[in-house]
C-alpha positions in Angstrom: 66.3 115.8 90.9 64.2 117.9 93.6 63.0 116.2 96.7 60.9 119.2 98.5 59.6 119.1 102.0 57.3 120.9 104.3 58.3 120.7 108.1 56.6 121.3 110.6 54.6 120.5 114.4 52.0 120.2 116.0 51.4 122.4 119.2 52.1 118.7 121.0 55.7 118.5 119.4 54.8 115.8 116.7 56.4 116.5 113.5 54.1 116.7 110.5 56.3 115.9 106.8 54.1 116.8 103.6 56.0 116.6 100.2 56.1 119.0 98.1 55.9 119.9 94.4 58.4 122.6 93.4 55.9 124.5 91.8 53.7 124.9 95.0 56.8 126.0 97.4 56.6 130.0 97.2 60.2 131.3 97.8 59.2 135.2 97.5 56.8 135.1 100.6 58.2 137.3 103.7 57.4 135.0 106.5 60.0 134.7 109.1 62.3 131.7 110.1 60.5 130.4 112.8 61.0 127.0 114.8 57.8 125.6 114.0 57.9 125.6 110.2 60.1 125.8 107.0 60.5 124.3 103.3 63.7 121.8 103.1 64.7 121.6 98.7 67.1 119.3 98.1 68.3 118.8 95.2 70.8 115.9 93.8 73.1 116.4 90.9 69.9 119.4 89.4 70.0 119.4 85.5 70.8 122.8 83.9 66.8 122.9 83.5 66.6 122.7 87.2 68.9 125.1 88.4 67.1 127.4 86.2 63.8 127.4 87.8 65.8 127.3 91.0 67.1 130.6 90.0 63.8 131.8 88.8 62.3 131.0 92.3 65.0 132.7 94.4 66.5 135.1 92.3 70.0 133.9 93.1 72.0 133.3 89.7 72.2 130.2 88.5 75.9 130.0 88.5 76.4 130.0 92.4 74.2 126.8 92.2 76.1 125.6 89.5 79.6 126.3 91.8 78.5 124.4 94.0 78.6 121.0 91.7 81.9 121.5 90.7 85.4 119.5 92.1 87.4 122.9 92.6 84.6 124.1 94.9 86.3 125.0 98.6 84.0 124.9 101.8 83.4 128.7 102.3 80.4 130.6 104.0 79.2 134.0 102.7 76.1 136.4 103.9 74.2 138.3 101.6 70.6 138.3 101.3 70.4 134.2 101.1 73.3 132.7 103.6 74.9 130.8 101.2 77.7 127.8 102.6 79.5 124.9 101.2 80.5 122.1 102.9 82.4 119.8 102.2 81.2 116.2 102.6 82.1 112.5 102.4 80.8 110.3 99.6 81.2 106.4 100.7 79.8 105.1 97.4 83.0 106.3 95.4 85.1 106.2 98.7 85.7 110.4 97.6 84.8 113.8 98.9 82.2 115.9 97.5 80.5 119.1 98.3 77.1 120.4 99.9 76.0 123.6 99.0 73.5 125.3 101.2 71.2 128.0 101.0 69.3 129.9 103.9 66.5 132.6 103.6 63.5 132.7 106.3 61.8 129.9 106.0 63.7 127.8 102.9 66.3 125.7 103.2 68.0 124.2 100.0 70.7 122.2 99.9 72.6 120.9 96.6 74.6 117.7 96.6 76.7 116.6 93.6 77.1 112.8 94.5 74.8 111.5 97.5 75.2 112.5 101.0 74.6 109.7 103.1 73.6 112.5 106.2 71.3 113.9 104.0 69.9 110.6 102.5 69.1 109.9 105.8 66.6 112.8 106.9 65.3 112.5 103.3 64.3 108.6 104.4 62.9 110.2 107.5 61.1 112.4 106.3 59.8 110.2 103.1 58.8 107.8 106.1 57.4 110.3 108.3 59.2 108.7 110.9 59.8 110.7 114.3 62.9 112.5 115.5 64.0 115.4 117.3 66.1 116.6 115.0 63.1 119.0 113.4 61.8 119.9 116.5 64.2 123.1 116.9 64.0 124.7 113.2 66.2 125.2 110.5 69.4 125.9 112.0 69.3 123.0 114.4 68.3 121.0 111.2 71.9 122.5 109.2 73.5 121.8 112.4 72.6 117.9 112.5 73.7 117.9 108.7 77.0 119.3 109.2 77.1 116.8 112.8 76.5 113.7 110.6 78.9 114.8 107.9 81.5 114.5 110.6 80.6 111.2 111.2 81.2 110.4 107.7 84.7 112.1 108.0 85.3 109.7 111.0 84.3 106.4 109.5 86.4 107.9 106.4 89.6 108.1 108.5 88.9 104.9 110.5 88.5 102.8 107.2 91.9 104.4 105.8 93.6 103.6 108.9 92.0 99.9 108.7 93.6 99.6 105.1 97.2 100.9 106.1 96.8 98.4 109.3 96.1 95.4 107.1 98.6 95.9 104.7 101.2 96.2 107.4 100.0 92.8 108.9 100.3 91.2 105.2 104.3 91.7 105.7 106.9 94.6 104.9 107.5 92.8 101.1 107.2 95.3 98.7 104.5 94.7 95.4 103.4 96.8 92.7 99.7 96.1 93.9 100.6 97.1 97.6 102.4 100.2 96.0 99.7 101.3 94.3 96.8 100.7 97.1 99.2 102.9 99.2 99.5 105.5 97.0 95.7 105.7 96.0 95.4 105.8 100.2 97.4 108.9 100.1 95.9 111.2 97.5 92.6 110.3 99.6 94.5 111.6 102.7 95.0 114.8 100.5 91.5 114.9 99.6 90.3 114.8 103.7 92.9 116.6 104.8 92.0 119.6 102.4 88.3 118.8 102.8 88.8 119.0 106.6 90.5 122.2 106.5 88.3 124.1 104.9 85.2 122.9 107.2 86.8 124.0 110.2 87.3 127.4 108.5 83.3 127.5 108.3 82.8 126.0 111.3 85.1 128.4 113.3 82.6 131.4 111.5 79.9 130.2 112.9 81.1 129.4 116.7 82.5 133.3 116.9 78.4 134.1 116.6 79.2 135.8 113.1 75.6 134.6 111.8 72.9 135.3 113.8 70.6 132.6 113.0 73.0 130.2 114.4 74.2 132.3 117.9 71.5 130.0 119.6 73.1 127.0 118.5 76.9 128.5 119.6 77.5 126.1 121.9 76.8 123.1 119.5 79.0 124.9 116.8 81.8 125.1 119.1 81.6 121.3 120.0 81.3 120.5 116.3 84.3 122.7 115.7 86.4 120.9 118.2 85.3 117.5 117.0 86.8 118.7 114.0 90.2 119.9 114.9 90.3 116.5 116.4 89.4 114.3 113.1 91.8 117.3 110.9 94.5 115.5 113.9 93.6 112.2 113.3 94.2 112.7 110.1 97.4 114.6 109.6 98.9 111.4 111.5 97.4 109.5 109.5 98.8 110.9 106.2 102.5 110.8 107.9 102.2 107.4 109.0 101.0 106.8 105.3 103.7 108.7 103.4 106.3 106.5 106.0 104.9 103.2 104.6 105.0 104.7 100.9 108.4 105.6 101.5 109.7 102.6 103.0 108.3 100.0 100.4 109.3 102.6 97.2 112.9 102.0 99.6 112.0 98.3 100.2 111.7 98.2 96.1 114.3 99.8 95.3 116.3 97.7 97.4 114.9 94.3 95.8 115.5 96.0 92.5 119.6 96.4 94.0 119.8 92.3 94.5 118.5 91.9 91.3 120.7 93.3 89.6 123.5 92.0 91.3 122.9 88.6 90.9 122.5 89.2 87.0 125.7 91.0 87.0 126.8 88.4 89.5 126.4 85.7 86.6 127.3 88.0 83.9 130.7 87.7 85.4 131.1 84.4 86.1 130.2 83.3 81.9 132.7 86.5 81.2 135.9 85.0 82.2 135.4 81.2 80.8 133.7 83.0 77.8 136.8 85.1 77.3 138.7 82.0 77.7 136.5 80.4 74.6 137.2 83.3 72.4 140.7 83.6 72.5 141.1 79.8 71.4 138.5 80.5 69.3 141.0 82.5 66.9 142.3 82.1 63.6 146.4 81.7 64.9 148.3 78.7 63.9 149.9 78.0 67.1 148.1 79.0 70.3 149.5 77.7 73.6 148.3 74.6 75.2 145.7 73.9 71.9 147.8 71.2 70.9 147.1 67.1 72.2 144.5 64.6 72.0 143.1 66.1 75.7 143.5 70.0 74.9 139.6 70.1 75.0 138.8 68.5 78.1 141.9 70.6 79.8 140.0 73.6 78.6 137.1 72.9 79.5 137.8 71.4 83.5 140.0 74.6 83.4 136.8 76.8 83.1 134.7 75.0 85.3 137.5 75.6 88.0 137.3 79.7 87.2 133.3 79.4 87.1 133.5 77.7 90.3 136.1 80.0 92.0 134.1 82.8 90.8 131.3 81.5 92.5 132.5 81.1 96.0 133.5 84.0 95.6 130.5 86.2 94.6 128.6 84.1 97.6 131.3 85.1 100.2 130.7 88.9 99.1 127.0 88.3 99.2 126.3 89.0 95.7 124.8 85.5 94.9 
């Protein structure tokens, strides 16, 4: 699905948002990235049918737009004649990661998402709104760098919420469940996910602060703050992940040991039937004469004489603490 946009200002600062067709955005022209104007396409999950006019417009094949869609696809930055970068970003719908591609060329700006983006559903709502903000104001590199900014924000509500799950379960008690198990397990292949997500970013990030792109040595200073905030949340959440793997470790432990005290009590009572059931078997055989089986009270004997061994066996299994 294509959303295109037309930004620009007045000479009084006001932004001025026209939608655009597809059809009418002519990607082949050779005007100049300038501050007071540009074409924003953005395009959500594109259909094979769109990333073929897409390619038609721009001449870039259609598999590097194609790339960017798929769950393999690493946060990178590459400079040819089209800046191309993908980003790795936060999808709170399906609590997942997913990626942003972008590409930069003069004056057009297209970004792909796979799964919505809930930084770029937000300037989309701007923009569809015509609301104001000053995140336009300053061009298309200032407009990539509020993307990437709010992206981060996603990360941090990401890491927060994670860290909210593992606190609650820890209130709930140190009893092991299979339902606890498995909540802290799912928490940390999505550690994984952020922590590889995050890693990645800050290599693209850390391209960009060095001044490696010209279009973006204005905004150096920004990049480097950005970059920063993001060794901080990569931080955040390598601690995270250790104080997660801890908990997994300790309640697989915590089960294991539950498992332990299970199975001695059954062997517990296993032994305690094994002696008086012994007892029953050898009386139980085919001999003529068989010691004490003779008298009218043989059968009560017997049997007070096995309640004594169940009950000695008993006491004894609670003094060891296996009952």
């Amino acid at each position: 699905m294509f959303d295109i946009f037309l930004i620009q200002r007045e000479n009084k600062g006001k932004p001025i948002i026209d939608k655009k067709e597809y059809y009418d955005v002519i990607l082949s022209n050779k005007k100049s990235d300038h501050n007071n104007k540009f074409y924003w396409i953005n395009c959500l999950n594109p259909t094979e049918e769109e990333l073929k006019i897409l390619s038609d417009i721009t001449g870039i094949k259609k598999y590097h737009f194609s790339d960017v869609l798929l769950d393999t696809e690493r946060a990178t930055i590459s400079k040819g004649k089209w800046l191309f970068i993908s980003y790795s970003a936060v999808n709170m719908a399906l609590d997942n990661t997913t990626s942003l591609g972008i590409f930069s060329y003069k004056n057009v700006l297209i970004t792909i998402e796979k799964e919505p983006i809930r930084s770029i559903n937000k300037y989309k709502y701007i923009l569809a709104e015509k609301k104001r903000t000053s995140v336009f104001y300053e061009g298309k590199s200032s407009f990539i760098y509020h993307i990437f900014d709010g992206i981060d924000d996603d990360f941090r509500k990401k890491i927060n919420s994670e860290m909210k799950k593992i606190k609650k379960m820890e209130e709930g008690g140190f009893k092991s469940s299979p339902k606890k198990n498995e909540e802290i397990y799912e928490s940390i292949v999505n550690h994984i996910y952020l922590q590889n997500a995050l890693s990645s970013n800050l290599e693209v990030l850390n391209a960009i602060r060095k001044g490696k792109l010209a279009e973006f040595r204005k905004l150096k200073d920004n990049f480097l703050e950005l970059y920063e905030d993001q060794k901080e949340l990569l931080y955040m959440e390598k601690i995270q992940k250790d104080i997660t793997n801890t908990l997994f470790e300790f309640y697989s432990s915590s089960s294991m040991h539950e498992m332990n005290e299970t199975m001695k009590k059954i062997t517990g009572w296993g032994f305690i039937i094994l002696l008086p059931t012994l007892l029953a078997s050898i009386y139980g055989m085919n001999f003529r004469v068989i010691p004490f089986s003779q008298g009218t009270d043989a059968f009560l004997y017997m049997n007070v004489v096995m309640f004594l061994m169940m009950v000695g066996q008993y006491l004894f299994l609670r003094k060891i603490k296996w009952l």
